[in-house]
N, C-alpha and C positions, 0 to 999 in steps of 0.2 A: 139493116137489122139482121143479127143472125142469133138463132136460139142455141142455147149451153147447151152443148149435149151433157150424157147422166153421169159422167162422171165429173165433169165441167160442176152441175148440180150438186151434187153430194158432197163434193166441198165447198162448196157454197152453205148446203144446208147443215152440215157439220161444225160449224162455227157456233161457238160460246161462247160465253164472258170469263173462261177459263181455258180453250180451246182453241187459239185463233188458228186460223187455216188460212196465214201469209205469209210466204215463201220470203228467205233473205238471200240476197248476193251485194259481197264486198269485196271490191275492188281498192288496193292498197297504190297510190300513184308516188312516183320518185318523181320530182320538181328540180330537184338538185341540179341539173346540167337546163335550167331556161332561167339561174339566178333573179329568181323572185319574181319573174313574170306570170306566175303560174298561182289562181286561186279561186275563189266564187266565182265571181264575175265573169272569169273565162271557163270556169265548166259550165256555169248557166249559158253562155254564146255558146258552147259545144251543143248541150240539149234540145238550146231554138232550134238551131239549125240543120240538129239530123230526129230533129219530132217528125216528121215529114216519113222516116222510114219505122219508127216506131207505132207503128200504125195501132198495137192491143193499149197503148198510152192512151189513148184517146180515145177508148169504150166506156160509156156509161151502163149501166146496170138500169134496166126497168123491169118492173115485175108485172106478173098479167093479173089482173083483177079476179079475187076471190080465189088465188094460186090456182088458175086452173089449168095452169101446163107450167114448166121450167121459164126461168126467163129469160129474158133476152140483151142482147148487147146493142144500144146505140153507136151505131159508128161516124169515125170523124167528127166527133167534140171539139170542141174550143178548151183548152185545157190553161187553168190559172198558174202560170207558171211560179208565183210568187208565195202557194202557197203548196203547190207539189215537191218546188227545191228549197231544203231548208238547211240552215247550217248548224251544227255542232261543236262544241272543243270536248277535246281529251284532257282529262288532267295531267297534271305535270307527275312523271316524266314522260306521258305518252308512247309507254312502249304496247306491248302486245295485250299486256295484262288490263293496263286502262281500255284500249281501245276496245277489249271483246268485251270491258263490264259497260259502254257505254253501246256499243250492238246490242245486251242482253236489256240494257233498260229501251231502246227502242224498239226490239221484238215484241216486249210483252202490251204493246199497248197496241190497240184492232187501228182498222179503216174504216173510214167514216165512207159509206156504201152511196150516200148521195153524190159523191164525187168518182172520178175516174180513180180505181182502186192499185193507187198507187203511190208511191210518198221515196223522195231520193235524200238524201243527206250527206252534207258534204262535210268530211271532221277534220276539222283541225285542232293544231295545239304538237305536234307529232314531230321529234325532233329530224334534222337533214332535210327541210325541206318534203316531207312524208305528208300526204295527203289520203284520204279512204274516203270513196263514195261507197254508201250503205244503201243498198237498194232494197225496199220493201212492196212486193209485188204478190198481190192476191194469190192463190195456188190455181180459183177458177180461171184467171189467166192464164197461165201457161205452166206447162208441166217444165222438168228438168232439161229435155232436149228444146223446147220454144227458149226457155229462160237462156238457155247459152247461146241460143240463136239471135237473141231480141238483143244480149249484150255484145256481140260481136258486132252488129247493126251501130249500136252505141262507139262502141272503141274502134277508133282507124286502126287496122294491122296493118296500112301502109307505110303511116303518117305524111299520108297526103290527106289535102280534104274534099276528094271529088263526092259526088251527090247529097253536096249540103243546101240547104235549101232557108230561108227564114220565110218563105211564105206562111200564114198559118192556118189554118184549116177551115174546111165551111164552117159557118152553125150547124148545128146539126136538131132537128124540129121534133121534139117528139111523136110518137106515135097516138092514133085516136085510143079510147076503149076498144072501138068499135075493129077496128082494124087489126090490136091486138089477142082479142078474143076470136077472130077471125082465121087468123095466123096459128093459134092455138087450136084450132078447131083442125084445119089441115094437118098439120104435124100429128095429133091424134089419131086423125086416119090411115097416117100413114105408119104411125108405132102398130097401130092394129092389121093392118095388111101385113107387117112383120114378123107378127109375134107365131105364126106358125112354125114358122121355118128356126126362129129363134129357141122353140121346145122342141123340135125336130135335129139340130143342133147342140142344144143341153143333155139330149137324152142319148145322143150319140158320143158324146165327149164324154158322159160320165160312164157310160157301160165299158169303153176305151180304158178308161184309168181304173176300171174296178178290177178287169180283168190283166191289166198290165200287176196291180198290188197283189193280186190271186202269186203270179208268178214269181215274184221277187218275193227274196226271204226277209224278217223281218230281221234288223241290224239291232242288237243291243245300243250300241253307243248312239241312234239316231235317234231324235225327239221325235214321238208321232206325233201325224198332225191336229191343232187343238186341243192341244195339250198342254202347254205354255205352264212351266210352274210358275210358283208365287217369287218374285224378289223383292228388295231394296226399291229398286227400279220401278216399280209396278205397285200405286196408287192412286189415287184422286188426284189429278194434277193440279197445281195452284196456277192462278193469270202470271205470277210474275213467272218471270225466263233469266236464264243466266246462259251464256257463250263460252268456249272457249277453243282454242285455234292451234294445231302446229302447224309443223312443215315436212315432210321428209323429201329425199330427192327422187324423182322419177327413174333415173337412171338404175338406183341402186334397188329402187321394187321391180324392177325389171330383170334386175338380173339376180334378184332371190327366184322369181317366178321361171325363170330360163334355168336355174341353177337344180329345182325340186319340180320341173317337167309339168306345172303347172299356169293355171290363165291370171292375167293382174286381177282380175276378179276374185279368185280364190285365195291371192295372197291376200287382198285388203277384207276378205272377211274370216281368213285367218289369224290376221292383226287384232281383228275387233274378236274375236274369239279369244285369242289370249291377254286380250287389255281387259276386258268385262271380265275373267275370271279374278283375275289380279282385285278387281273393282267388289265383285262378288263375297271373294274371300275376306276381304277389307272390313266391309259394311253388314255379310249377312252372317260371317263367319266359313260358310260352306260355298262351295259350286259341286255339288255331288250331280247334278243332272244335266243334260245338254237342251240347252233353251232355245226360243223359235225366235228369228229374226225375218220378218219382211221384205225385201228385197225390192223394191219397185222396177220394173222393166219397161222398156218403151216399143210400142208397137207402130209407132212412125216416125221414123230417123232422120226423116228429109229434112237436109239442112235450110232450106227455103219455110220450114215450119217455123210460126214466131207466136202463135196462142194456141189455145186449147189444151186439153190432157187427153193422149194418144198411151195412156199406161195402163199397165198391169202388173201384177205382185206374184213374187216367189215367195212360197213358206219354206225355208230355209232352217237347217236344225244347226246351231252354233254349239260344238263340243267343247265347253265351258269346265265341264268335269273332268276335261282329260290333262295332267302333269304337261307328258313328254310334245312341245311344239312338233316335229316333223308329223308325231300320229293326230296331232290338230290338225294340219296341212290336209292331211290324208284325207280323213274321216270329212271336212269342209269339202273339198273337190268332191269326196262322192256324193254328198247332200247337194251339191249346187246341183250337181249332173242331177240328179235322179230331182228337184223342183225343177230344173228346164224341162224335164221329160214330161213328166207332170201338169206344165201349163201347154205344153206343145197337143196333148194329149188332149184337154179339157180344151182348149182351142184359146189361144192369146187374147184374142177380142170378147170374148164369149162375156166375161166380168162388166166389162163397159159396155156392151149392148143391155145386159141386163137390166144395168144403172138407169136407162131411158125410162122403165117403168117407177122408179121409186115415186112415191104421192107426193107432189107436194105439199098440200093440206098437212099432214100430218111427221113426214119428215122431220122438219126443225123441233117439233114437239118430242119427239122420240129421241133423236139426238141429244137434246139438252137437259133429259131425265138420266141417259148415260152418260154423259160429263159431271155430272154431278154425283154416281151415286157407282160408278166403275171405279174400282180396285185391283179389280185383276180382268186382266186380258188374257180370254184363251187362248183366242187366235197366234197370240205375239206378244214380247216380251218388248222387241227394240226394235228399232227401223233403222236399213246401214243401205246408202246410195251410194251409187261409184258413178260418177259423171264425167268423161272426158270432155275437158276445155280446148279452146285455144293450143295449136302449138307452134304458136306465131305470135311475137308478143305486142301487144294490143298497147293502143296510144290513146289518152282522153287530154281533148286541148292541145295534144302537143308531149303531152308529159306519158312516160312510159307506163305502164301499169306492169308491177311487180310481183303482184301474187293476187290470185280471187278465190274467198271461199263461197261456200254455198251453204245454206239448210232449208230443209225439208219445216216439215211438223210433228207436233207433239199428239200422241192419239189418245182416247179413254184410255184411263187406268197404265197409260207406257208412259216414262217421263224421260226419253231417252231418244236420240235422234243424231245420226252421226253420215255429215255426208261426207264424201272425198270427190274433189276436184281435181282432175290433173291438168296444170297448166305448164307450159312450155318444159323447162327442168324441173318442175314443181310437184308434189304430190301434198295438196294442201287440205287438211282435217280437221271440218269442222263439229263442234257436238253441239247442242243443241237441250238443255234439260228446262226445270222449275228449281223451284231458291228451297224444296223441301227436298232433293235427292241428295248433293254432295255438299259437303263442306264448305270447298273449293271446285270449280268445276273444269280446273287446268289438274284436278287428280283424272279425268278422264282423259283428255291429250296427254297428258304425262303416261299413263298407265298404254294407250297403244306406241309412244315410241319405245316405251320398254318391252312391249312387246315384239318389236319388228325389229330390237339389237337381240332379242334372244332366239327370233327364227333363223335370224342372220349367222348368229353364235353355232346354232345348232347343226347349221348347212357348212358352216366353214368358213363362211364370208366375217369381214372384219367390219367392227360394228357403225353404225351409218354414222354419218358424218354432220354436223350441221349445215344448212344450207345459207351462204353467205349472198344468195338472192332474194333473201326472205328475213321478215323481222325476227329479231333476237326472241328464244324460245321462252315459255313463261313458266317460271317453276312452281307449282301447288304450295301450299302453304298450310303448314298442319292445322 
């Protein structure tokens, strides 16, 4: 048994019937070179037999009687493999376009919480022998760095198959009441022996950042914080979700970022800086203000981590109003600087130690009155993740894996969610909305590669190229 920690919780109790809080990874598989040997059957034998190192697969959720602490994980489950792997088709022709509106109709639909909070899908229909496992994994699982951990576990980078295993796992026996209110009663004592040192730490973090703001002048072009204006973007979210995917090359955001003295971090949310205004001026007419983007950051990077959420968040100002791309670059690099300083300052963990105390009792009640009735988000407007993948390219069955995206979730009143994965030569983008924001939701992926030929334009580099290790790009449709 191990209990959620708070922020493990929070997304847990953050969950609505409009709101779901389960993380997607898709893995795109080339079959082509095992001539038909390659499909269900054999990624099911692949799953048997590395369940064994998948160890958060086989967590069940128990809650403690009358919520009277966070809950808890059962470990080492028996886990029904027939009804966790399920298969899919693309419609014909199965390119990029089908496949992310067949990921947006299985993001929008939750996880049945009595079961190990997890669900794989294997789609076919894909022309050249093209396969995609669609992985739907709770977010109180695993944050972004677990999630690429837990899939590396999953995918041979050798393609060998050492530590596979089909043994299957104990039963695993539930816990008493007794035992678990027990367990809750400990944990209690031990948030409260805590919690000094925890306001002794708050209070020192925030006198840090008040008098760090005292000295810094204040930047026209930068969002203050909560402050977030109104957009397009920003309403009542609806249950349903729509996907959609590019590609650009690793190579070539590397060397814009080498080019303009700047981190791949600041190019890719200088990207999404100049794709959302693009997007802004489309939909709202204007981008006259620079809007707040959330940044999730990870505060345990060990690659041996495969559950939990070990995160924290940048308020990040996205200069949306600015024309000239290089003064985007600029004004982006100095906002990331000055939020890393900022959480550095207020102390990295300080956010998720807090989360320990949220009520249970009353959390999901609180929560589900703001999914409901949130419009506008002060704090934040969008959420943009940079996750480094793999750069070794990963084998499932046998069969290469081609490209992985990744997303996040949708928050009150944000309808907008855009992660980046870099995987081997890859820099793959995915977004993440509801069926009431865009038209089409390949005008999002379209809008940042337009963006990242026009940084490129702007720097002197010649405009990116498409990537012929990735599926053919999807063009919007008015």
């Amino acid at each position: 048994m191990r209990r959620l920690n708070g922020m493990d919780a929070m997304l847990l109790y953050s969950e609505t019937p409009n709101l779901h809080t389960h993380t997607l990874k898709v893995a795109v598989i080339d079959a082509a070179g095992l001539r038909g040997q390659f499909g269900f059957d054999e990624f099911r034998r692949t799953v048997a037999r590395r369940l064994h190192l998948l160890e958060p697969l086989r967590y069940r959720l128990v809650d403690i009687p009358w919520r009277l602490h966070h809950p808890m994980w059962m470990q080492d489950c028996p886990v029904d493999l027939d009804y966790h792997l399920r298969r899919v088709r693309v419609p014909a022709p199965g390119g990029r376009r089908e496949l992310d509106r067949v990921i947006g109709e299985i993001a929008g639909t939750p996880l049945d919480r009595s079961r190990p909070l997890w669900e794989f899908y294997f789609a076919e229909g894909m022309p050249d022998d093209r396969f995609a496992l669609i992985g739907k994994v709770h977010h109180t699982l695993a944050d972004g760095v677990a999630s690429a951990n837990l899939l590396a576990r999953l995918m041979d980078l050798t393609g060998s198959s050492q530590d596979e295993s089909e043994e299957p796992p104990p039963t695993c026996e539930p816990p008493s009441t007794g035992q678990l209110l027990w367990e809750a009663q400990l944990d209690h004592f031990h948030n409260m022996a805590e919690m000094p040192r925890l306001f002794a730490d708050a209070a020192r973090g925030l006198s840090r950042l008040r008098r760090r703001a005292r000295s810094r002048s204040d930047h026209p072009d930068l969002a203050k914080p909560f402050n977030a204006p109104p957009t397009f973007l920003n309403h009542v979210v609806s249950p349903v979700r729509t996907f959609a995917t590019a590609t650009l090359s690793l190579a070539e955001v590397k060397e814009t970022a080498r080019q303009l003295g700047v981190t791949f971090n600041d190019i890719v949310l200088a990207v999404a800086a100049g794709g959302l205004r693009e997007l802004l001026l489309r939909y709202d007419g204007r981008a006259d203000r620079p809007i707040l983007a959330t940044v999730p950051i990870s505060t345990d990077k060990s690659a041996e981590r495969i559950t939990g959420n070990e995160i924290g968040g940048l308020m990040v100002s996205v200069p949306v109003h600015v024309d000239d791309p290089l003064h985007r670059v600029e004004l982006t690099s100095l906002a990331t600087r000055r939020a890393k300083e900022n959480n550095d300052l207020l102390g990295p963990t300080l956010q998720g130690r807090m989360l320990e105390y949220l009520p249970p009792p009353l959390a999901p009640a609180m929560f589900r009155v703001q999914s409901r009735h949130a419009d506008h988000n002060r704090m934040m407007n969008v959420a943009v993740s940079n996750v480094p993948g793999p750069r070794v390219r990963g084998h499932i069955g046998g069969a290469p894996v081609t490209e992985i995206y990744s997303v996040g979730v949708l928050s009150a009143g944000s309808a907008f969610n855009m992660t980046v994965w870099s995987y081997v030569d890859q820099v793959d983008i995915a977004v993440l909305s509801d069926d009431r924001t865009f038209t089409d939701p390949h005008e999002a992926t379209e809008a940042m590669v337009h963006a990242f030929d026009e940084l490129r334009q702007a720097c002197g580099l010649p405009p990116s190229s498409i990537v012929d290790t990735a599926m053919g790009p999807a063009v919007a449709v008015d």
